[in-house]
C-alpha positions as CSV (number, residue, x, y, z in Angstrom):
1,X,5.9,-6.5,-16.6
2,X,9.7,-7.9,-17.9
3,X,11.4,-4.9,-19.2
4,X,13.7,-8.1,-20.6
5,X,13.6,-11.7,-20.6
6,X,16.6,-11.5,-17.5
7,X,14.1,-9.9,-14.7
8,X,10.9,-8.1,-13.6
9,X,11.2,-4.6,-13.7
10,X,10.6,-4.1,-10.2
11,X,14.4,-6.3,-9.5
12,X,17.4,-5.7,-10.9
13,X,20.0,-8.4,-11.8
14,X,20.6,-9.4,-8.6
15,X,16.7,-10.1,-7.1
16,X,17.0,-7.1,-5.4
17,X,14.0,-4.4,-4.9
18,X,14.6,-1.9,-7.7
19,X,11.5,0.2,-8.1
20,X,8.1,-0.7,-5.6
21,X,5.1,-0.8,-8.2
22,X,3.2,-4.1,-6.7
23,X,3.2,-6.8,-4.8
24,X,2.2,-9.2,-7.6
25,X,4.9,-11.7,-8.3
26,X,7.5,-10.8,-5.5
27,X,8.4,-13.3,-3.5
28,X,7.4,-14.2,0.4
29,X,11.1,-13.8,1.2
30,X,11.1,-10.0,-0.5
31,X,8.2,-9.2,1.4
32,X,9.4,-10.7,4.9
33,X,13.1,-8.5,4.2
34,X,10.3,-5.7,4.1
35,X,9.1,-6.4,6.8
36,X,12.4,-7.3,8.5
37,X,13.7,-4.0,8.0
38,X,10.6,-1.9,8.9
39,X,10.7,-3.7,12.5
40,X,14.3,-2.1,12.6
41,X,13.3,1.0,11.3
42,X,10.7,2.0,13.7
43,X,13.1,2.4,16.9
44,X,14.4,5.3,14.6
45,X,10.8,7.2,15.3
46,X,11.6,6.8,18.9
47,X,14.9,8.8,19.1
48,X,15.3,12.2,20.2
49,X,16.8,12.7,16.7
50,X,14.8,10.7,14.5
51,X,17.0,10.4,11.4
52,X,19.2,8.2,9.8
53,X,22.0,8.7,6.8
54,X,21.0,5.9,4.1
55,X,19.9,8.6,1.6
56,X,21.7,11.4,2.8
57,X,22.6,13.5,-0.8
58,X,19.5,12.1,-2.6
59,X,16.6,13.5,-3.8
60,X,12.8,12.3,-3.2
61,X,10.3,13.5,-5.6
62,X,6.8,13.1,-4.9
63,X,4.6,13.5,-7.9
64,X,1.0,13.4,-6.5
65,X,-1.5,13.3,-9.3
66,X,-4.3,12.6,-7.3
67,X,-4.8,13.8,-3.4
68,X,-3.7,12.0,-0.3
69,X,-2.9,13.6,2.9
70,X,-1.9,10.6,4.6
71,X,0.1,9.1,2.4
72,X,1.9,12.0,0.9
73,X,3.3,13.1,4.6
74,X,4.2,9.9,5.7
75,X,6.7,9.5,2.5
76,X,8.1,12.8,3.3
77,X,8.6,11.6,6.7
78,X,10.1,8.7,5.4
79,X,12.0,9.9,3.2
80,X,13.1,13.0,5.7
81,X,14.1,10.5,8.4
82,X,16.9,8.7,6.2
83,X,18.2,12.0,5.4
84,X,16.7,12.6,2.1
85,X,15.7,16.4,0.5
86,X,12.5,16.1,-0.5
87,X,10.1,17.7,-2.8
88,X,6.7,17.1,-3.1
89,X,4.4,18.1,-5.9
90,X,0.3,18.2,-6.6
91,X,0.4,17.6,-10.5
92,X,-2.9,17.6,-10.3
93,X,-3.4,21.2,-9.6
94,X,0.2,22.1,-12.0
95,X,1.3,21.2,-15.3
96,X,-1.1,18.3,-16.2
97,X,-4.2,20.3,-15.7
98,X,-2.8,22.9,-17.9
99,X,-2.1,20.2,-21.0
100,X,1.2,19.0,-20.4
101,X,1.8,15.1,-20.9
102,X,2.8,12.7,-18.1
103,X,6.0,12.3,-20.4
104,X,6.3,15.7,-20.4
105,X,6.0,15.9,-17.1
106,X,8.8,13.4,-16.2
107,X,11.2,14.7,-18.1
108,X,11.2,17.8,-16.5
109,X,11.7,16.1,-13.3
110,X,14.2,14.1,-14.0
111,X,15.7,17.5,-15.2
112,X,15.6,18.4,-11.3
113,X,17.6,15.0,-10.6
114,X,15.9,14.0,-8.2
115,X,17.2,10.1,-7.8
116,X,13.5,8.6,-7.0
117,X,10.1,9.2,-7.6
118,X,6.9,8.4,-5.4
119,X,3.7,8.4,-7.5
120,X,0.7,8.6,-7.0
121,X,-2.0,7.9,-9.7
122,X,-5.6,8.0,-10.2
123,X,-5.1,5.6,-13.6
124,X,-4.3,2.3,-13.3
125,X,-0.7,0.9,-14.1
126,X,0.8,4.9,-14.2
127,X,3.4,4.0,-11.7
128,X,4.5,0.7,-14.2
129,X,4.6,3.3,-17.4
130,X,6.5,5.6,-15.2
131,X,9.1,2.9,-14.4
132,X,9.9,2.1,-18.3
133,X,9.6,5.2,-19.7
134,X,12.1,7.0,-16.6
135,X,15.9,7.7,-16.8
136,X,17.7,4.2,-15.6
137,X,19.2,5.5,-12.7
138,X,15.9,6.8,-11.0
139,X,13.6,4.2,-8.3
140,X,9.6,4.8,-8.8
141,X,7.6,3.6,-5.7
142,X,3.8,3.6,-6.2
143,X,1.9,5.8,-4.0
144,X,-1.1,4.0,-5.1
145,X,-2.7,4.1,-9.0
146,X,-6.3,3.7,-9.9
147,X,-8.2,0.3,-8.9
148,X,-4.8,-1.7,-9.7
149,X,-2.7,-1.6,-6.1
150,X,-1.3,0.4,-3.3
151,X,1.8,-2.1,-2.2
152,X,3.1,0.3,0.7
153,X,0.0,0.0,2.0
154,X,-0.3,-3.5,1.8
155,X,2.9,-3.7,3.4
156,X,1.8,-1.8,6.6
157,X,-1.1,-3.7,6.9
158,X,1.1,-6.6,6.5
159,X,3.3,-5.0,9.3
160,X,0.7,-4.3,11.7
161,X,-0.9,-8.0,11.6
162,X,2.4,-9.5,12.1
163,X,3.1,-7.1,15.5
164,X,0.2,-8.0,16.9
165,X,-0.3,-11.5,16.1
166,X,3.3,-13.0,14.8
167,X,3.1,-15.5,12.3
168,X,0.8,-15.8,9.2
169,X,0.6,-19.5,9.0
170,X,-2.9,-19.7,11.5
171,X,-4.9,-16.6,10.7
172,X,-8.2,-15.4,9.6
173,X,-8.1,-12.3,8.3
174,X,-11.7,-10.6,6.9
175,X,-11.4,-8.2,4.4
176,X,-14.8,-5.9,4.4
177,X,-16.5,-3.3,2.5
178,X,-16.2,-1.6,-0.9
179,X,-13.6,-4.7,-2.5
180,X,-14.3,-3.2,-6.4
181,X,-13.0,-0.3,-6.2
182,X,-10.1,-0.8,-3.5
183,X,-6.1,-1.2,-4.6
184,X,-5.7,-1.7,-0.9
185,X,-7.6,-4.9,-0.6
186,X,-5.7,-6.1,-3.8
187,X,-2.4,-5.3,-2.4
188,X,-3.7,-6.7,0.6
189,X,-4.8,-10.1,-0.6
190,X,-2.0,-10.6,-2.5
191,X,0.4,-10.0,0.4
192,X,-1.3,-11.3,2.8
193,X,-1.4,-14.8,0.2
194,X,2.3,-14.5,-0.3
195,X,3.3,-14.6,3.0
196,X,0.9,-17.9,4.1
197,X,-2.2,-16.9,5.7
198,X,-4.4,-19.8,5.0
199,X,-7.9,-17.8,5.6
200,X,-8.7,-14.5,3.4
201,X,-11.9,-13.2,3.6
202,X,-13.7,-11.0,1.6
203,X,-17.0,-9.5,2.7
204,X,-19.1,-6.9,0.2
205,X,-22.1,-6.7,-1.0
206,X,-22.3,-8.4,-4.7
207,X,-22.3,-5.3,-6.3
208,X,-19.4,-4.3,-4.7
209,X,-17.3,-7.5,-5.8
210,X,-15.0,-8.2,-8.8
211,X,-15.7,-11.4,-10.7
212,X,-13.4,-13.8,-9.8
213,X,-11.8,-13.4,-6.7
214,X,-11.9,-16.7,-5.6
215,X,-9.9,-17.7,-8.5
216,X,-7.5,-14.8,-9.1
217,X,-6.5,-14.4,-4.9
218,X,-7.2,-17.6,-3.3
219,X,-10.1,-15.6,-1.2
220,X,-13.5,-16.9,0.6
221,X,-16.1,-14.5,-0.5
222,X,-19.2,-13.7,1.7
223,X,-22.6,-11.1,1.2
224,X,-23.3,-12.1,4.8
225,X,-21.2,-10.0,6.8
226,X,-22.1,-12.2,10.5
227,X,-20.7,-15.1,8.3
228,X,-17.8,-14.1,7.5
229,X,-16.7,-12.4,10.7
230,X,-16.6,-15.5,12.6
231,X,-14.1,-16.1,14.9
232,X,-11.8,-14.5,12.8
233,X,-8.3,-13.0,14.0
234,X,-8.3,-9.7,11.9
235,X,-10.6,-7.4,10.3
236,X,-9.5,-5.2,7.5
237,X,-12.4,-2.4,6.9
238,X,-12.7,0.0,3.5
239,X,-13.7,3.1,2.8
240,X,-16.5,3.2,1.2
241,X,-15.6,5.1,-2.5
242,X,-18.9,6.6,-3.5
243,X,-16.7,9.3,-5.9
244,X,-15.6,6.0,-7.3
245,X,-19.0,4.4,-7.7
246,X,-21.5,4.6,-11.0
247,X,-25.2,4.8,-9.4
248,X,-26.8,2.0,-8.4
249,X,-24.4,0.1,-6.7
250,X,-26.2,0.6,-3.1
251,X,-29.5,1.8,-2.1
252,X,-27.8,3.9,0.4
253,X,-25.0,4.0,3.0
254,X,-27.6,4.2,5.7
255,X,-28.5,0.1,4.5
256,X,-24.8,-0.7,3.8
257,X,-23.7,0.6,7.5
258,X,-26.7,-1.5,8.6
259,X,-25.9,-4.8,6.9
260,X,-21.9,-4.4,6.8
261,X,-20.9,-2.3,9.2
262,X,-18.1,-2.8,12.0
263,X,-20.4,-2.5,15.1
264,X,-19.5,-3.5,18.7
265,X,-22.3,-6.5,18.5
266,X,-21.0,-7.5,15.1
267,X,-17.4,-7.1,16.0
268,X,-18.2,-9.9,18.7
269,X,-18.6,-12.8,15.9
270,X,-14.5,-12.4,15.6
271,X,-12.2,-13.6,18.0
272,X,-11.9,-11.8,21.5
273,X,-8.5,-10.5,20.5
274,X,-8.9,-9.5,16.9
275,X,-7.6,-6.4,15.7
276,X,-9.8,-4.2,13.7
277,X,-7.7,-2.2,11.0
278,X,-8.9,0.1,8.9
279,X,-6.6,2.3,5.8
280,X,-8.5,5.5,6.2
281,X,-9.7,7.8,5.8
282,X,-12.4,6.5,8.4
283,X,-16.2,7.4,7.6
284,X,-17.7,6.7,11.0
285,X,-21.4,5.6,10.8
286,X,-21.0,3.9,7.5
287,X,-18.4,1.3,7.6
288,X,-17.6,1.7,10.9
289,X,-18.9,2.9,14.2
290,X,-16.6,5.1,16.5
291,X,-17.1,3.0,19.6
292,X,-14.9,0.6,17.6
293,X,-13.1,2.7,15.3
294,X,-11.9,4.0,19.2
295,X,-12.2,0.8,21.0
296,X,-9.5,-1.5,22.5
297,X,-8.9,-4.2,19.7
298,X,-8.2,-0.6,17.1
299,X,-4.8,-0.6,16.0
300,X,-6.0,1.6,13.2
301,X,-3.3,4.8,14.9
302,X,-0.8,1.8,14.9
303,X,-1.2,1.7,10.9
304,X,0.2,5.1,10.4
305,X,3.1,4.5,12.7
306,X,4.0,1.6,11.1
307,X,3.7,3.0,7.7
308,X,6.4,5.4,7.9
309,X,9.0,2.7,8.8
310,X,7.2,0.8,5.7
311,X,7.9,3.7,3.6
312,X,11.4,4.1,4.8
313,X,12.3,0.5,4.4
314,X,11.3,0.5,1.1
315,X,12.8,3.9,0.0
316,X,16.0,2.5,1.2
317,X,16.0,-1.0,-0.8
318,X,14.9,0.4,-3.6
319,X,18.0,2.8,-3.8
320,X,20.4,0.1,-3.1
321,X,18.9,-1.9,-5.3
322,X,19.3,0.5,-8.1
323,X,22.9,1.7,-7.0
324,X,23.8,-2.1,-7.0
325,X,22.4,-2.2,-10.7
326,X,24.5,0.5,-11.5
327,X,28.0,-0.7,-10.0
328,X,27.1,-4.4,-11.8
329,X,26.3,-2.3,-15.2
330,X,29.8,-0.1,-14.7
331,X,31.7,-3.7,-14.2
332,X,30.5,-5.2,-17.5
333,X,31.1,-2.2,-19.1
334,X,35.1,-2.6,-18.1
């Protein structure tokens, strides 16, 4: 969404990361300087002292208007390990609930000065309206919002599959499970798109499928399950969102773990050496069984690893980005 005819809102003048509200329309060589600077980033977890000064004297706000355990930590973590102070928020049980406005809210944040805002949002497109509508000189990242994306999640999936199986250019990667209402297999398909992968998969049940994925993400779409996991390299489950779901949309998860669920037989359709991911959190005996969910070709503890240097690398190009904005705005102003 152009916030002028020069750029995207997400980059600033110079095609640098600016705020991180989708992966839709950034370019493969964005997401591979992502990806780049994770890789670097994760030998930082492994230090006696695991910080690092890029943010040292900036503030991290995250404004959590809808739950996440997972995802809330692992900012502060990342935010913590380049030296950040860090606040973290449940607007959901604050302000909001008590009839303030999301405006209303903001401004009194940016009254705080913090200098970036992660958001999370249960409405789709929050973190885009945050990003107009915020002071200039402060980065919004999206913790995830509504059905619409979750990018840093994307990005750690996107992370993982490249650790543990290098280049894009010959997968198969199987997307399975509850695609309608999931931003992570959006952000997912898009990245994985972006970055080459020549075989997406997407495996639901039809009422459990948008209309027009084929179209919209480049994707194969299967109802068979044993179909579509053959002999493919990487297997992507979903939670199943039943607080999500209007009724009707399965007869029960007891016939959904039967006829899609990640179980060691079914597992063996993929490759020998595919990787079974999974964003969590996990609900065993319904999309997956523990025997895999614990198994060998798992790299579903790998994910959260990997999503703290995510989160880091992208807290720290976001805030060069918009400092670099800044210093090329001050120069045209002399």
């Amino acid at each position: 969404m152009p916030t002028d005819a020069k750029r995207p809102l997400q980059l600033n003048d110079l095609g640098q990361l600016r705020h991180f509200l989708s992966l839709d329309g950034l370019s493969r060589e964005l997401l591979t300087e992502i990806l780049d600077i994770a890789d670097s980033f994760l030998e930082v977890g492994a230090r006696a002292v695991k910080k690092v000064p890029l943010l040292r004297g900036k503030t991290v706000c995250n404004v959590f208007f809808e739950n996440s355990t997972r995802t809330r930590t692992t900012f502060e973590l990342a935010a913590q390990r380049l030296s950040a102070d860090v606040i973290s928020l449940n607007v959901s049980t604050s302000s909001t609930s008590k009839g303030e406005t999301l405006t209303d809210t903001l401004r009194n944040l940016e009254a705080m000065a913090a200098d970036m805002f992660v958001v999370r949002h249960s409405d789709s497109g929050a973190a885009h309206f945050i990003a107009e509508h915020v002071s200039p000189n402060v980065a919004v990242i999206n913790g995830g919002d509504g059905r619409h994306g979750h990018p840093t999640q994307g990005m750690l999936d996107m992370l993982t599959i490249r650790r543990h199986k290098g280049s894009f250019e010959n997968l198969s990667v199987a997307i399975v499970g509850d695609i309608l209402h999931s931003r992570v297999a959006r952000s997912d398909m898009l990245a994985l798109k972006t970055l080459g992968c020549p075989d997406i998969r997407v495996i639901a049940p039809r009422t459990l499928l948008p209309v027009g994925l084929e179209e919209q993400y480049g994707v194969k779409v299967y109802t068979n399950a044993d179909e579509g996991l053959k002999d493919v390299d990487v297997v992507i489950m979903l939670r199943l969102q039943r607080e999500r779901m209007a009724g009707g949309l399965l007869p029960s998860e007891g016939e959904f773990f039967k006829l899609y669920g990640l179980t060691q037989k079914r597992l063996k359709l993929a490759k020998p050496d595919a990787i079974v991911m999974h964003p969590g959190p996990i609900n065993r005996g319904v999309e997956i069984e523990s025997a895999v969910a614990d198994g060998e070709q798992s790299v579903i503890l790998n994910q959260v690893t990997y999503g703290i240097a995510i989160r880091m690398a992208v807290l720290s190009m976001a805030m060069s980005g918009q400092n670099a904005q800044r210093q090329l705005e001050q120069e045209d102003a002399q």
